[in-house]
N, C-alpha and C positions, 0 to 999 in steps of 0.2 A: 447286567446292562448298565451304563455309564446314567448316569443323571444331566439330564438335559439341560441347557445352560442357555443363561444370557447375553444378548450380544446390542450391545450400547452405539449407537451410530450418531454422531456428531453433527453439525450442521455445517461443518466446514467438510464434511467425509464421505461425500453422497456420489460416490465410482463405485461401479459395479465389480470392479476389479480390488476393491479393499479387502487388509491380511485378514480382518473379524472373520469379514464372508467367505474368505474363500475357506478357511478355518471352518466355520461353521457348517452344519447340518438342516435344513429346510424342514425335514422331516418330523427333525428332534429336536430344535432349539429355536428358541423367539426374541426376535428384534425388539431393542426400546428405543425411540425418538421423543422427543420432549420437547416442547419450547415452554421455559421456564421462568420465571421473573431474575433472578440475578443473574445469567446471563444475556437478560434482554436489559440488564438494568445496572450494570456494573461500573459503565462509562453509559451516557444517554445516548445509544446508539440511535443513530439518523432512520427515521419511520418506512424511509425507501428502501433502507440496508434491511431491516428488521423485514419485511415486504419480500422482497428477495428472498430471505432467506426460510424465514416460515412458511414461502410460497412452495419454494424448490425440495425443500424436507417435503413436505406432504405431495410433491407427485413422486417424490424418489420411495418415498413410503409404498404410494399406491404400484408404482415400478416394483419394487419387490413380492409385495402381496401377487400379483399376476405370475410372479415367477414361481409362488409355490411358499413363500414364507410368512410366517404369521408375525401381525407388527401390536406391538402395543404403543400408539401415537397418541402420547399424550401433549394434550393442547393447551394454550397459552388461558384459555377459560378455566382450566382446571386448579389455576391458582397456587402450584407447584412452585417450591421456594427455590430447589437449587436441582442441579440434576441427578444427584444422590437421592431424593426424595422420590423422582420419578422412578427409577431403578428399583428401590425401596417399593413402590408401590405393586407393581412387575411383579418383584420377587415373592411380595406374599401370597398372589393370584396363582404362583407359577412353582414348583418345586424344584429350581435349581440350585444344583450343585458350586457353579462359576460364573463371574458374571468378564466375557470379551470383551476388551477394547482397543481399536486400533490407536497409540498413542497420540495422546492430542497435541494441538501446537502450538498450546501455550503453559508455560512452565505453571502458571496459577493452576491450573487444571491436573497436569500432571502430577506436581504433589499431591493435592488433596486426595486422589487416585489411588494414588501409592501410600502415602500417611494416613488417611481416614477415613475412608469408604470400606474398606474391608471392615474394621468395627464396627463401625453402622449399619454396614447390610449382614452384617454373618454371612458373607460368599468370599473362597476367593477372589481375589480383581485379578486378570493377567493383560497386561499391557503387549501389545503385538506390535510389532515396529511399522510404521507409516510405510511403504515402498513408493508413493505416489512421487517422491522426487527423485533425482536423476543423480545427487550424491550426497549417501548416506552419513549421517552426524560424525559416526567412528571416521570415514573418510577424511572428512573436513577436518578433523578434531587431527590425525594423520600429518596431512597438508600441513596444518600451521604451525604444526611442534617444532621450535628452535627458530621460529621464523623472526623477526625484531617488528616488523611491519606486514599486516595480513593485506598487499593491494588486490582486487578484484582482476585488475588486468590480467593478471601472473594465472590468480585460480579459472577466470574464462579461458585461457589458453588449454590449460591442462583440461580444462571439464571440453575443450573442441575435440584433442585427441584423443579423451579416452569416449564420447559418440558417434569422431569421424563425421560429426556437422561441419559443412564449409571446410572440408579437408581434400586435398591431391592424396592419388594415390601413395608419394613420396615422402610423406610424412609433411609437406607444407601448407600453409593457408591459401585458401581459392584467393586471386589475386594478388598473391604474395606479401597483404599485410594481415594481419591479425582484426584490426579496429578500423573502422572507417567512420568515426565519432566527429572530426575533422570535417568531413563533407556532409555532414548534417544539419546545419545551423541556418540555414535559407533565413530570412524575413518572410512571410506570405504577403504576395501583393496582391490576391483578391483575383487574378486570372483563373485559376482553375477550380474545377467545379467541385465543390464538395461534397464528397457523399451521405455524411453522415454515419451512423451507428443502426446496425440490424434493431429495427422496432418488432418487436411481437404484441398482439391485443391480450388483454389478462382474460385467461379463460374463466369459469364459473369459481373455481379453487382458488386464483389470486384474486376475484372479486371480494371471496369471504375473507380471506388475509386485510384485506386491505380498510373492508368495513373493522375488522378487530381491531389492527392495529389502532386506526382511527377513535374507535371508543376506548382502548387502554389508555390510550398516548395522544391524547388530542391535544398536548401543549409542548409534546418533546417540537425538537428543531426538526425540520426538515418540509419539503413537501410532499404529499403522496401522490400526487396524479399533475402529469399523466405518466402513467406507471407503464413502461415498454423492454425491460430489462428479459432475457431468456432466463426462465424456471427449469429445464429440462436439459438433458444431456442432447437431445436432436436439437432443439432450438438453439442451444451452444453450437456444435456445431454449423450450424446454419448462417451465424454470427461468425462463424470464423470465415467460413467461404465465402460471405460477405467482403467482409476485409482485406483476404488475398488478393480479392479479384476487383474494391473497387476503390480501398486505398494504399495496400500496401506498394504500388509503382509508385509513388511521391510519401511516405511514411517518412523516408531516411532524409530527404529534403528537409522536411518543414518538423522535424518533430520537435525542434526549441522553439518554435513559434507560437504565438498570441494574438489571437485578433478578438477585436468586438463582435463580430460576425457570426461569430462560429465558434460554439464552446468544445468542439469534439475534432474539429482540422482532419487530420488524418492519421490518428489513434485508433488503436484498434477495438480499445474497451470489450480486453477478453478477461482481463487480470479476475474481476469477478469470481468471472466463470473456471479461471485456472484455480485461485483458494479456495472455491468451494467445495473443488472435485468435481465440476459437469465435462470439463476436458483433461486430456494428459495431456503435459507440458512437452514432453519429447516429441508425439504425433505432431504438436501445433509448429515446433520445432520446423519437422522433417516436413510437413505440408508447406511452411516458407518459403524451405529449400530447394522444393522442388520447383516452384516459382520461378528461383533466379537459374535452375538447370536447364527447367525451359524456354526459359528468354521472356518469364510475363513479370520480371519485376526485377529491376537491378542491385545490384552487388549490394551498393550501401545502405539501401532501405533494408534487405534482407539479413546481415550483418547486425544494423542497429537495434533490429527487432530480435531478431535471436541473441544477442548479448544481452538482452534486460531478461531474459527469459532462463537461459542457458546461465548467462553468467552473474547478473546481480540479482535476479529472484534465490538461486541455488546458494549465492554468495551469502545474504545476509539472513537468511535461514539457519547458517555452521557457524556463521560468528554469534546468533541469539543461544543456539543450544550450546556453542562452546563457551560463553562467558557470562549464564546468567546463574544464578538472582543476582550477584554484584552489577553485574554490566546496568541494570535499571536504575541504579543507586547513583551512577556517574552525573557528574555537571563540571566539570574540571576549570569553564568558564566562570563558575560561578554565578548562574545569571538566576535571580531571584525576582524578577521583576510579575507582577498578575499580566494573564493573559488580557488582552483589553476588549471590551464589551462585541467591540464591531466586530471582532471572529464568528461571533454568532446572527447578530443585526446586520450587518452589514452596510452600516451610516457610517461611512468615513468620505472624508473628501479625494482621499486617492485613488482615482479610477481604474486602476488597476488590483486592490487590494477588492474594491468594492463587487467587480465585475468576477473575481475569482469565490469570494462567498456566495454570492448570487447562484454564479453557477454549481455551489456546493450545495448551498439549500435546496435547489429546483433538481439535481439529479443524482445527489450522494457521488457525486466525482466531479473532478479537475484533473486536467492532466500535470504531467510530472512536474511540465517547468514552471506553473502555476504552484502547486506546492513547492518546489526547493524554491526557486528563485523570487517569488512574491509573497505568501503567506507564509513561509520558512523563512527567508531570506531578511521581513520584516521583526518576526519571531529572535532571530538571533542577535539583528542590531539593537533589538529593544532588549536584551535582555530576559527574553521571559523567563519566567520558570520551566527547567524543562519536565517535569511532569504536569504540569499543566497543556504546553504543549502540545505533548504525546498523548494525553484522556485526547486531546481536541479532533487529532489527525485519527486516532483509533474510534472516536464516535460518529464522524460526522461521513466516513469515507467507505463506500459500500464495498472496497476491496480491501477493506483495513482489519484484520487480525495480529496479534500483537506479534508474534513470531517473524513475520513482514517490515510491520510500521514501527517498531520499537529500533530496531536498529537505522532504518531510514530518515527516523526524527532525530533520536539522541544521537546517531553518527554521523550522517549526510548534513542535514540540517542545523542542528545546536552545535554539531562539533562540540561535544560534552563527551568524548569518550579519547580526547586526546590526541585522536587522527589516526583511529581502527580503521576508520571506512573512509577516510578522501587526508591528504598530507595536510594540506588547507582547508581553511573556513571558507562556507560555500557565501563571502561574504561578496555584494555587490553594490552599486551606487546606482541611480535610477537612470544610470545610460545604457546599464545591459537593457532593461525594461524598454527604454523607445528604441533601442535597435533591435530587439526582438518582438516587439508588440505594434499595435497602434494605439493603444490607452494613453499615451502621452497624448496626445491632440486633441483629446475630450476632457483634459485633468484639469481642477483648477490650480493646482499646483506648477510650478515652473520647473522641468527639469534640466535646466541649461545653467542653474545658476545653486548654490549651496547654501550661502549665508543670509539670503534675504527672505522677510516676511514670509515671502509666498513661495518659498524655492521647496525642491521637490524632498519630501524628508527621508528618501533614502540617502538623498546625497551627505547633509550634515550629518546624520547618523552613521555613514559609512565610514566615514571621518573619524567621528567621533568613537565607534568602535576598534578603529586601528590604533586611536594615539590610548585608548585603553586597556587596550591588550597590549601594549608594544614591550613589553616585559616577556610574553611567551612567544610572541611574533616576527619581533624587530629583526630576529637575524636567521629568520626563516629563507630559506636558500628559494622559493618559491615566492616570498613575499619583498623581497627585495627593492624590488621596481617602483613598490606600492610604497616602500617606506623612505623613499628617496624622493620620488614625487611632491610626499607630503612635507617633508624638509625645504623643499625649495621654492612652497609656499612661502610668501610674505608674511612674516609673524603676525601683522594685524589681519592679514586674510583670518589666518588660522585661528586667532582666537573670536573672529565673526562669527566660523562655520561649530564653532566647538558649542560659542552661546547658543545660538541657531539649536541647536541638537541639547542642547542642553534645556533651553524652553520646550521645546518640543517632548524631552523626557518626564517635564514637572506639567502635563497636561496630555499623557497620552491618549488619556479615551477622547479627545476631540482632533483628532490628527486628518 
């Protein structure tokens, strides 16, 4: 008879449908769960995310145990260094032979997996390929061989017909275009009603997360309550038919919008719950779809959401596992600058910068255009470091796993990887901000004006990063516009808005 084995369950891995379990035996082989100190502690992950997630492990634990499997959950009191240790502990209780894992999804993990855990535990380790997404690494890896430029457009096309999401029978796309990116960009003027985000009350089990977290981490960043986030694959669920039904009719409208009002607009805030494994992405997919079949939500809403899903989740997942460990190493900008204090505090006088930490402290999320375009957008005209950065966006953000957020910071954002992920710098002056937001009209900064005292500092900075890079930019077939503009300023404009940004550079933690 086979020697009974162990099977290692992630905290990002928690689907009932993963390769371990389906691999495994209930009878004969035993689950290990952990929450450990170096992956609660690696980057200072935010007390909400950590919340979440040692919430959701332990009902996904108790889910299994009801099914018939025996769990060995080891807990954050247990004072466990790394997750090898837990496994380690497992196996001396347990006489296995092997110890399963569904491949994890981030390259730090998967080495040490593969390179040292088998020493350390005396088991073999056999890594089982993740199935939870929609196209497999060798696929991607497929896709881009001989390609000069990996664009996402090109890969959401093909990832449409090889699901037949948003597809005619004919082989064309439902309304004859591919993207509907173009009719998304509304302003929100405050007429319609917001719904918000599905709240859930924390049962007995997130109560006891919440007290730990608390006395581990009572100085990490973040706030813990009030804590409404889904722990459970139903209460996911539940959160999604939320959505469908009461914001995804205006989603495609307003999703580049900003208001003070309203930290969540009409976002779905499922991404969570998609990387942690409470839903599968293809259902949430086909549940949209069926929406715009029905007539309960239109074309561009359902389009813009399935492209982040379908095409840039899928996307920047084949570009992480196609081009890492070098790919983290990139900054092609050069940008060496410290992250500045306010990322964390959130005391700056830019009302926009200000209101997007806020809302990152108080719920471990902001939405997308809050990251690219405001704390990214700030992020790249200062120069930061882009490993700093990246700790920042993978600590603080409850849907942040590095397989995710490493390509969306160093590519979207830093444009540190030479223009893998966007042709341009997702670079802007603080007029996208008041036409997309209302935080200009509470700012004490001015954004109408670039070289003076109180002008708004994306402006001189945006400046200022153009005539700095004009070496790798200047005759960018996309940047053109920008670089002729800037020519036909008046040279004393121009050396106003340069000083302007230039003070601004030699005093940035008071911005």
């Amino acid at each position: 008879m086979p020697r009974p084995r162990l099977i290692l369950i992630l905290g990002d891995q928690l689907s009932p449908g993963l390769s371990s379990l389906a691999e495994g035996n209930p009878a004969r082989d035993r689950i290990v769960m952990a929450e450990v100190r170096e992956e609660a502690g690696y980057v200072p992950h935010h007390r909400k995310k950590l919340v979440f997630l040692f919430s959701a492990m332990r009902h996904f634990a108790a889910r299994l145990r009801r099914q018939g499997w025996t769990v060995d959950y080891h807990g954050l009191d247990q004072g466990l260094g790394d997750l090898c240790d837990a496994v380690l502990k497992s196996a001396r209780e347990f006489d296995a032979g092997e110890l399963l894992v569904t491949e994890p999804g981030e390259y730090r993990l998967r080495e040490a997996m593969k390179r040292h855990w088998p020493q350390r535990l005396s088991l073999s380790v056999r890594l089982l390929e993740d199935r939870r997404f929609l196209c497999r690494a060798e696929t991607f890896r497929d896709w881009a061989a001989g390609r000069k430029q990996l664009r996402m457009e090109f890969f959401y096309r093909e990832m449409r017909r090889h699901t037949g999401l948003l597809m005619e029978p004919d082989g064309e796309p439902v309304g004859g275009r591919w993207n509907f990116d173009a009719d998304n960009r509304k302003r929100y003027d405050g007429k319609l009603r917001l719904p918000g985000p599905a709240r859930f009350e924390p049962d007995a089990t997130t109560r006891q997360v919440i007290d730990l977290v608390a006395e581990h981490y009572p100085d990490r960043f973040g706030d813990l309550e009030p804590f409404w986030f889904a722990v459970t694959e139903t209460q996911a669920e539940e959160a999604l038919a939320h959505f469908l039904e009461q914001a995804l009719p205006h989603f495609g409208d307003y999703q580049d919008a900003m208001t003070e009002g309203d930290d969540f607009l009409f976002h779905s805030l499922l991404s969570p719950y998609l990387n942690a494994g409470l839903l599968d992405p293809l259902k949430v997919c086909e549940a949209a779809e069926r929406c715009y079949r029905e007539g309960r939500a239109p074309l561009n809403a359902v389009e813009g959401f399935i492209r982040q899903i379908l095409g840039w989740r899928e996307y920047v997942r084949g570009i992480y596992w196609l081009l890492m460990p070098d790919y983290k190493e990139e900054n092609r900008l050069a940008s060496h600058a410290d992250l500045p204090w306010f990322y964390w505090s959130g005391e700056t006088k830019m009302r926009c910068v200000a209101e997007a930490v806020r809302a990152t402290r108080e719920h471990a999320y902001a939405h997308h255009i809050q990251r690219l375009m405001v704390t990214g957008n700030l992020a790249l005209l200062l120069g930061v470091e882009v490993k700093q950065i990246h700790e920042w966006y993978l600590a603080v953000y409850v849907d942040a796993y590095e397989w995710v957020e490493l390509p969306n910071t160093l590519g979207m954002v830093m444009h540190a990887d030479g223009g893998y992920l966007g042709s341009k710098p997702y670079a802007a002056s603080g007029k996208y901000i008041q036409r997309m937001s209302d935080y200009c009209g509470a700012c004490r900064y001015k954004v109408s004006s670039a070289e003076e005292d109180n002008s708004c500092p994306f402006n001189s900075l945006y400046w200022h990063f153009i005539q700095r890079h004009r070496g790798r930019f200047g005759k960018h077939p996309r940047m053109g516009m920008v670089y002729k503009a800037w020519e036909r300023m008046a040279p004393a404009r121009r050396r106003a808005i340069l000083q302007r940004a230039e003070a601004l550079l030699d005093d940035i933690e008071n911005l």
